[in-house]
Backbone bond lengths (Angstrom), bond angles and torsions (degrees), N, CA, C in turn:
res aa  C-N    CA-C-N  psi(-1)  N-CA   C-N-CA  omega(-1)  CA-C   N-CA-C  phi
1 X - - - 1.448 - - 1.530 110.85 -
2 X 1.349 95.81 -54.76 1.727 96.73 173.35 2.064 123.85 -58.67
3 X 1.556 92.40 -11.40 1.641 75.33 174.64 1.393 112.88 -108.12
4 X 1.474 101.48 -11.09 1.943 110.92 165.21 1.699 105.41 -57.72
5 X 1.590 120.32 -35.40 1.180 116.38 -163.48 1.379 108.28 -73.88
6 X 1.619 120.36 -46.94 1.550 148.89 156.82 1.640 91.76 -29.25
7 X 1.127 102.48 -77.07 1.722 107.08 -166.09 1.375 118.52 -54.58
8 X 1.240 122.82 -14.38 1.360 133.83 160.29 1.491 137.70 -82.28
9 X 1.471 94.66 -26.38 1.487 113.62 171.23 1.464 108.99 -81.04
10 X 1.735 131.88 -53.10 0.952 133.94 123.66 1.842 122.46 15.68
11 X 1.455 116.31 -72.49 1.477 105.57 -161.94 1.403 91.90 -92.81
12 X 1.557 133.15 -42.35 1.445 114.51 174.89 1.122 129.65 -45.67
13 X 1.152 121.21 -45.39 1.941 131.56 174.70 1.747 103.05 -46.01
14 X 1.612 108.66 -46.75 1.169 108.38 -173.94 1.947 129.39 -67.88
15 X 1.721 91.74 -44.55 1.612 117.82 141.66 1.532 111.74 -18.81
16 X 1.227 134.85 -61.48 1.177 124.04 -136.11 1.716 101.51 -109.90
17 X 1.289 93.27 122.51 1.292 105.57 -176.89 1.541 130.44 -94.58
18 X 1.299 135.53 102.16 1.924 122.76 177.93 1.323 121.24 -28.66
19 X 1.509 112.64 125.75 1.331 102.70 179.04 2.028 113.07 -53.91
20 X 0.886 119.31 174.50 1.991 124.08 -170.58 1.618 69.67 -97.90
21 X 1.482 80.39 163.18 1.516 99.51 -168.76 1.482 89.05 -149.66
22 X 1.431 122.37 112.80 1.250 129.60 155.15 1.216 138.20 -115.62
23 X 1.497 136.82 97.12 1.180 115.73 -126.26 1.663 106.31 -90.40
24 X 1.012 108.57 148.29 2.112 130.82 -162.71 1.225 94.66 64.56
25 X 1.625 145.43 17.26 1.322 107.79 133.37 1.270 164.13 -69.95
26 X 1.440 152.78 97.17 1.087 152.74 -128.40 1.457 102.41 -95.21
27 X 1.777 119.02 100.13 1.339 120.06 -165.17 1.800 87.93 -75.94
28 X 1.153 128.22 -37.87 1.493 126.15 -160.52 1.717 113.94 -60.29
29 X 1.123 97.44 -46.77 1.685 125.18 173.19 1.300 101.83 -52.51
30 X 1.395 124.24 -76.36 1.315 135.04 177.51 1.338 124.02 -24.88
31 X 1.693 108.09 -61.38 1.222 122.96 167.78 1.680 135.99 -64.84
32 X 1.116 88.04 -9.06 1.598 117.06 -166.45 1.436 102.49 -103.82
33 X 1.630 127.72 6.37 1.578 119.00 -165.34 1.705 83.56 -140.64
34 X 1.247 120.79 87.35 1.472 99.85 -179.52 1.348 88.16 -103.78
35 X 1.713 102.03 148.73 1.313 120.76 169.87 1.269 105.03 101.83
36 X 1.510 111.03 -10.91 1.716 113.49 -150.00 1.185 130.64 32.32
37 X 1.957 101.83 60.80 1.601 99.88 -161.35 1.880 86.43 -110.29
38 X 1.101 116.24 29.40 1.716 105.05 164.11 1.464 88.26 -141.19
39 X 0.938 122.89 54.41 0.944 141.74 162.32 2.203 119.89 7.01
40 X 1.616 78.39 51.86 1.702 105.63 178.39 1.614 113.85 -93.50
41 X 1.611 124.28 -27.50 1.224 132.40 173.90 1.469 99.73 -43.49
42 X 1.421 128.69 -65.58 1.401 151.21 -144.51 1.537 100.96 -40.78
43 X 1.360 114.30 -42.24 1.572 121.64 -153.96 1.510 83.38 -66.39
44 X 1.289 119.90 -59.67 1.504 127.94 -152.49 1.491 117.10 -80.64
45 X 1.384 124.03 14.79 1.290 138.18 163.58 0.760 104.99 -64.37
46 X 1.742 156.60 -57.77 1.602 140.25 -171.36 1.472 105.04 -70.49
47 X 1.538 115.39 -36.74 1.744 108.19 -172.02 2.252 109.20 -76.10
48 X 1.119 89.24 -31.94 1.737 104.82 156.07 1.723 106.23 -43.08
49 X 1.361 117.18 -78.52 1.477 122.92 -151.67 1.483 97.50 -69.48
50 X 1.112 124.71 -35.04 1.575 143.95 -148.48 1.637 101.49 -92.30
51 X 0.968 108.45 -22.38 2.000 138.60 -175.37 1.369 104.19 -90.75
52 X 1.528 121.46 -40.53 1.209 111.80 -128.11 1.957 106.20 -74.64
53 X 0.916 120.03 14.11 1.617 120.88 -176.22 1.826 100.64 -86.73
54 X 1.367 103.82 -28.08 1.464 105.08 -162.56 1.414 93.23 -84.93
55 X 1.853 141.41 -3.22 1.525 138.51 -164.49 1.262 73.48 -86.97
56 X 1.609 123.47 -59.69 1.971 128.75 -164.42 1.414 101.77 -25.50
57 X 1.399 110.63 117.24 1.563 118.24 151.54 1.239 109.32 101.47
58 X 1.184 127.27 -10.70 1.468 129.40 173.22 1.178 152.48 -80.60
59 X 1.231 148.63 102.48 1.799 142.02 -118.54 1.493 91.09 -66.52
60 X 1.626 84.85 173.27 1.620 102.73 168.07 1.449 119.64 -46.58
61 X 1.833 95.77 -59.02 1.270 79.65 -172.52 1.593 132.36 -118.30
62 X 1.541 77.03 40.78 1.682 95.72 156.90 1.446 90.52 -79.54
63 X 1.595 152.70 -61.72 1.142 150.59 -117.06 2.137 83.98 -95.52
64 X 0.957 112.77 -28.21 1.684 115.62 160.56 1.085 130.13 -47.37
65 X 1.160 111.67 -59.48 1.605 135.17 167.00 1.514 105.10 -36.29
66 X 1.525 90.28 -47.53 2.063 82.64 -146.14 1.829 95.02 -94.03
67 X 1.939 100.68 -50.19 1.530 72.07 -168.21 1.898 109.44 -108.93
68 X 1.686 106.24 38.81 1.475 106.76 -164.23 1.396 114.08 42.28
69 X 1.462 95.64 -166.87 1.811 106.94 -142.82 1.811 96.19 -74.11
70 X 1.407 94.54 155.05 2.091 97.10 -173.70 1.734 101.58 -69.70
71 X 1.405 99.50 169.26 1.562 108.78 152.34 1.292 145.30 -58.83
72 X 1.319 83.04 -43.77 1.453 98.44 156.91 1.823 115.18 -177.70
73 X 1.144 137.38 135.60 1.089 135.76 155.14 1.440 148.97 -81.94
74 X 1.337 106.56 145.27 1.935 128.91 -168.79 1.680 103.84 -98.16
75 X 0.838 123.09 123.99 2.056 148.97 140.53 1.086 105.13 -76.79
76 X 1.427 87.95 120.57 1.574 114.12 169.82 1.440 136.50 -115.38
77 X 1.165 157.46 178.45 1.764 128.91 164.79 1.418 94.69 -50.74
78 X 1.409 71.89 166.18 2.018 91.79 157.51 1.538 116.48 58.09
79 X 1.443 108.76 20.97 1.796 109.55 -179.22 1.439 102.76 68.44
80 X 1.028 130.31 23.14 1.555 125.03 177.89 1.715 102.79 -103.83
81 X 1.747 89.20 141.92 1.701 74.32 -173.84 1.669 98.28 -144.25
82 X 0.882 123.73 -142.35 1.462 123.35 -154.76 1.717 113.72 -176.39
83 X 1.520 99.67 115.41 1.177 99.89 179.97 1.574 114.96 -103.90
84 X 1.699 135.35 125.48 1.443 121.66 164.07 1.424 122.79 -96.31
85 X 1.534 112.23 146.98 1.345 111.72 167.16 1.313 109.20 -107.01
86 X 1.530 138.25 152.70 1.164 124.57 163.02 1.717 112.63 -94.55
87 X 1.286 104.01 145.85 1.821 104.12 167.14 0.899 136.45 -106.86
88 X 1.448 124.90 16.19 1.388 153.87 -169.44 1.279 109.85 -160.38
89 X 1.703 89.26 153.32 2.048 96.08 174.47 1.306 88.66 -83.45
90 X 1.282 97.13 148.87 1.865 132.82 154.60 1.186 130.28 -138.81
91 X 1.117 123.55 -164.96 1.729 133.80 143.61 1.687 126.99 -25.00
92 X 1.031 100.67 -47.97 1.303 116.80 173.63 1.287 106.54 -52.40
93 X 0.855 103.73 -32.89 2.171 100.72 -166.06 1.676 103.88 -66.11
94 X 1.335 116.97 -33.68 1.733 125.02 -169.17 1.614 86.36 -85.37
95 X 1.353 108.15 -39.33 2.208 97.93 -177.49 1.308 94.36 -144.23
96 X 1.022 124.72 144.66 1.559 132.40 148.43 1.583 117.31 -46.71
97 X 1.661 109.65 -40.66 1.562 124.28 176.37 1.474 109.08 -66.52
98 X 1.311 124.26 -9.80 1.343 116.29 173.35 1.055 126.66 -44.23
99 X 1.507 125.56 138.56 1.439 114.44 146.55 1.444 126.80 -25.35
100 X 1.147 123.62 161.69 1.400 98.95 143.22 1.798 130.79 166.35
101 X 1.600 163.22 169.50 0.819 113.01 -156.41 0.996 95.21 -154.11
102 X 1.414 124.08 23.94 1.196 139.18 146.01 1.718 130.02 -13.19
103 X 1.175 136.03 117.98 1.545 107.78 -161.86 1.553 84.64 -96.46
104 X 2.088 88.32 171.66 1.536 94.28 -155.47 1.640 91.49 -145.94
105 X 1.589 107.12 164.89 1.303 85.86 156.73 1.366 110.06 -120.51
106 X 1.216 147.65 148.31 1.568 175.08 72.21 1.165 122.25 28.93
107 X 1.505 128.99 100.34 1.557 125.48 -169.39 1.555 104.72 -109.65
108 X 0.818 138.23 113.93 1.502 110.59 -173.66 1.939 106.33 -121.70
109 X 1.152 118.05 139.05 1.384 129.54 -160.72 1.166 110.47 -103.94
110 X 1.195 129.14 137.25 1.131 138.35 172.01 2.132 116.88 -73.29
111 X 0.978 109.49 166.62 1.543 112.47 -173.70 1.689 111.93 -60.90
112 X 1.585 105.82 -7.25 1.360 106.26 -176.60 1.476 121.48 -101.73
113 X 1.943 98.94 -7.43 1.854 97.19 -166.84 1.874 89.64 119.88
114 X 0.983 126.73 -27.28 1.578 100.17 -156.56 1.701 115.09 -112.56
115 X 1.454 120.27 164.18 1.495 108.45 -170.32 1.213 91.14 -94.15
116 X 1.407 93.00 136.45 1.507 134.17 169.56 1.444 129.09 -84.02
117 X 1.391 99.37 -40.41 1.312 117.43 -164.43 1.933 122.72 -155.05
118 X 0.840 134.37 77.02 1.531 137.03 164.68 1.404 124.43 -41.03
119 X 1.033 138.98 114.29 1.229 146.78 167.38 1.754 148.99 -126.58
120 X 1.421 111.29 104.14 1.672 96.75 -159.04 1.624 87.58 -92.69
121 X 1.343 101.97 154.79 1.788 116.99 174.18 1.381 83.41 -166.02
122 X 1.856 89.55 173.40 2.004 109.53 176.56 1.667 83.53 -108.60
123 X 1.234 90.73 140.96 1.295 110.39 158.25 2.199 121.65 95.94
124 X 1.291 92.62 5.93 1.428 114.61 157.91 1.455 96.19 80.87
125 X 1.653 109.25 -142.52 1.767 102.89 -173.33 2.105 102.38 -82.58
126 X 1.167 116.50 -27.77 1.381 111.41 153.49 1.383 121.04 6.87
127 X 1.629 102.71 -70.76 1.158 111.96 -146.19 1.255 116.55 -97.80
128 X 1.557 98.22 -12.05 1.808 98.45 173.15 1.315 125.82 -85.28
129 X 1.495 130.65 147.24 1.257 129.32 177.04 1.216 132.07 -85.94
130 X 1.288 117.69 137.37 1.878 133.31 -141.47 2.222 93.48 -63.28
């Protein structure tokens, strides 16, 4: 019993992740502009690109924490999937199904939960080539 209790204390400590810390980013703002249809994302596009080594490697839902839930998400092989944010108003704002060419940024996860890969483009996962 006593090493189930150990062994439990053990995986929570490990569980628990630091919030990302980017400094003048406004996680509240961020989360609070989905679609980037008030067009509040915009400011934080250079501190985004300029950041972007510190998104590398970080769970899902660390990527929750900081910039809340995506715009929408991409499936990929292998359980890998892909989250977009938009950083600008567009099309998207009247539908998510919009066209559209809005630039975005691109999280893409590896088969385990973690970012792999960051990516800004216009026009969301659309626009990238397979």
């Amino acid at each position: 019993m006593k090493k189930i209790v150990i062994l439990t204390l053990i995986v929570s400590a490990c569980s628990y992740s630091k919030p990302l810390q980017i400094p003048g980013f406004k996680e509240s703002v961020f989360s609070s502009d989905r679609g980037s249809c008030k067009n509040q994302r915009a400011a934080m596009r250079d501190l985004l690109f300029k950041n972007k080594d510190l998104i590398l490697g970080i769970s899902e839902n660390e990527v929750f924490k900081t910039f809340g839930r995506y715009d929408y998400q991409g499936l990929g092989r292998k359980n890998e999937k892909s989250f977009v944010y938009f950083l600008e108003k567009g099309p998207q704002c009247d539908n998510i199904q919009n066209p559209t060419q809005a630039e975005a940024m691109i999280l893409h996860f590896n088969s385990i939960g973690l970012v792999k890969e960051v990516v800004f483009n216009h026009g969301g996962l659309a626009s990238e080539k397979p």
